[in-house]
C-alpha positions in Angstrom: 105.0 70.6 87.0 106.6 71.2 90.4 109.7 73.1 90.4 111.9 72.9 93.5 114.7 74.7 93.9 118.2 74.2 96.4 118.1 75.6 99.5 120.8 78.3 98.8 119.2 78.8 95.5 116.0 79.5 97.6 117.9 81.7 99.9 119.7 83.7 97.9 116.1 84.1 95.9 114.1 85.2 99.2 117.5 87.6 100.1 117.0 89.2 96.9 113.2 89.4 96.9 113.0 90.4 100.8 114.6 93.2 100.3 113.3 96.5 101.8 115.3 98.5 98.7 113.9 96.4 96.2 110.3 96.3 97.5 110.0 100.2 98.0 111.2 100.6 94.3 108.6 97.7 92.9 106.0 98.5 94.5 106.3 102.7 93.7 106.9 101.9 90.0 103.9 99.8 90.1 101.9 102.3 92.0 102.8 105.7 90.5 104.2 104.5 86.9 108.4 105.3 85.7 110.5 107.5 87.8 113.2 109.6 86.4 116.4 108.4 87.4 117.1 112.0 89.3 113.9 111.8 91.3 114.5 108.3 92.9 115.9 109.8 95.9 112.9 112.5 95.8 110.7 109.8 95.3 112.1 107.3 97.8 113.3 109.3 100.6 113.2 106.5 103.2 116.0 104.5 101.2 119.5 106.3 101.5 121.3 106.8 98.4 123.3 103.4 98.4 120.0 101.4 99.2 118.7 103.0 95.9 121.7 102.5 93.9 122.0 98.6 95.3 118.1 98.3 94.6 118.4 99.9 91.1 121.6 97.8 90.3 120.0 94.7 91.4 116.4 95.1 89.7 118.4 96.2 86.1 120.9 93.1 86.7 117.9 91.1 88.0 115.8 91.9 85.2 112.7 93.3 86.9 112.9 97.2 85.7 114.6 98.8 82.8 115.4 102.3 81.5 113.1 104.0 79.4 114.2 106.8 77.2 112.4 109.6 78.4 109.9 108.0 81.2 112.7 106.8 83.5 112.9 103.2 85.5 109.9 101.3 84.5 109.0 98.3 85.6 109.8 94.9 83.1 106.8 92.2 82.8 109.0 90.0 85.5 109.2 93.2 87.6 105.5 93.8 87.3 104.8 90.0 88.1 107.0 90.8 91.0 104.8 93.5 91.9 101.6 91.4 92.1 103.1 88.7 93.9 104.4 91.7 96.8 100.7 92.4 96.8 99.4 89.4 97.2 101.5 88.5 99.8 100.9 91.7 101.5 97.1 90.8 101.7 97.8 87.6 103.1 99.4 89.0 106.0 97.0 91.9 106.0 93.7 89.1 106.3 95.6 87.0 109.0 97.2 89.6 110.7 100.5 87.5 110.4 103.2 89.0 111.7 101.0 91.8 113.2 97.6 93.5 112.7 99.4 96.8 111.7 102.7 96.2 110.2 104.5 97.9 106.9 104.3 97.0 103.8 107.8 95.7 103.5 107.7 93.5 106.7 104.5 91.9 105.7 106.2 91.0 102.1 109.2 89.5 104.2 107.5 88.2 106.9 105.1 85.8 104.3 108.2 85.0 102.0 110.1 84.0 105.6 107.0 81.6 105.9 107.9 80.0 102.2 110.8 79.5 102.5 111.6 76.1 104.1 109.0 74.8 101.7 110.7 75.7 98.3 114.1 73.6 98.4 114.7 70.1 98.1 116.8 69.9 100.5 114.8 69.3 104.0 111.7 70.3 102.7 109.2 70.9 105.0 105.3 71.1 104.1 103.1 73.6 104.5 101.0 71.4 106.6 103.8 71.2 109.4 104.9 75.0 109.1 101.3 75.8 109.0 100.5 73.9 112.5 103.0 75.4 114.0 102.7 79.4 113.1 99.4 80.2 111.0 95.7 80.8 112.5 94.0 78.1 110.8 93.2 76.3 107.8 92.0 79.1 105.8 94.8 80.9 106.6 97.1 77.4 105.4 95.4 77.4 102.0 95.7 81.0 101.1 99.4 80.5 101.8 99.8 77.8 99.4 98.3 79.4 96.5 100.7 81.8 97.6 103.6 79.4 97.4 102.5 78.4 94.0 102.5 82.1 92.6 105.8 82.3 94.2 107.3 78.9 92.5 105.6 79.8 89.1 107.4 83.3 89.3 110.5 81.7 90.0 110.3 79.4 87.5 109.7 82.1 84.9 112.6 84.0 86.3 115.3 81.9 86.9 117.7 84.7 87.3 116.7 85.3 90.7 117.3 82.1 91.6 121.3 82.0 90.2 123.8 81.9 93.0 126.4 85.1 92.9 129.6 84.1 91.7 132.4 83.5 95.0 134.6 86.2 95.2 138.4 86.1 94.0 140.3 85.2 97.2 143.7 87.6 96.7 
């Protein structure tokens, strides 16, 4: 089954997902296990303290980490998912040096769900074939990408709570 999704329900999902916050705190939980609420700053000393407070409030809210008594954040099965599609995507970019040969973590994550993007809504959706002629190094290169877009549209299928639109704020 092929799940597509609106284009601000797309963008709102890659906003969320593309975020430097929230990949710094997947990836270290998956890496190096739970963290203790009073070492994230210790542990994540890159991200000021309201990038960790938006990226914690948004993974708990978002379902993708979760408080465990006496361990600390941990990582949910969505956040671990999560996790494994950041890596994946990361060794996409890594193998066809896409946006760079040497680039950070984070960017890389970005840069390949940048590339996804126009080809998960419904709304002027644009295949991988066209995007791919345009900005990728070959065919290789265009099929590793859309196994990639079809980890990413599972994952958003099994976690539709990405995907929701915030609500519009009160106009006073």
């Amino acid at each position: 089954m092929t799940t597509f999704f609106t284009t601000a329900e797309v963008r709102n999902a890659v906003d969320l997902l593309a975020s430097r916050s929230l990949i710094r705190l997947v990836t270290e939980i998956d890496d190096n296990g739970a963290i203790p609420p009073r070492r994230l700053a210790a542990t994540l000393p890159d991200l000021s303290t309201h990038q960790l407070r938006h990226a914690t409030e948004t993974a708990r809210a978002r379902g993708l980490v979760r408080t465990a008594p006496g361990t600390g954040l941990e990582l949910t099965d969505a956040g671990s998912e999560l996790a494994d599609l950041y890596d994946a995507a990361a060794r996409w970019s890594r193998r066809h040096a896409s946006p760079a040969p040497v680039c950070e973590f984070s960017n890389r994550v970005r840069h390949v769900l940048d590339l996804l993007t126009p080809s998960l809504a419904t709304e002027g959706a644009v295949s991988l074939a066209r995007l791919s002629a345009a900005c990728l190094p070959g065919a290789e290169a265009e099929e590793d990408l859309a196994r990639l877009r079809a980890l990413l549209l599972q994952w958003l299928a099994a976690n539709p709570q990405v995907t929701v639109l915030p609500d519009p704020e009160p106009v006073a």
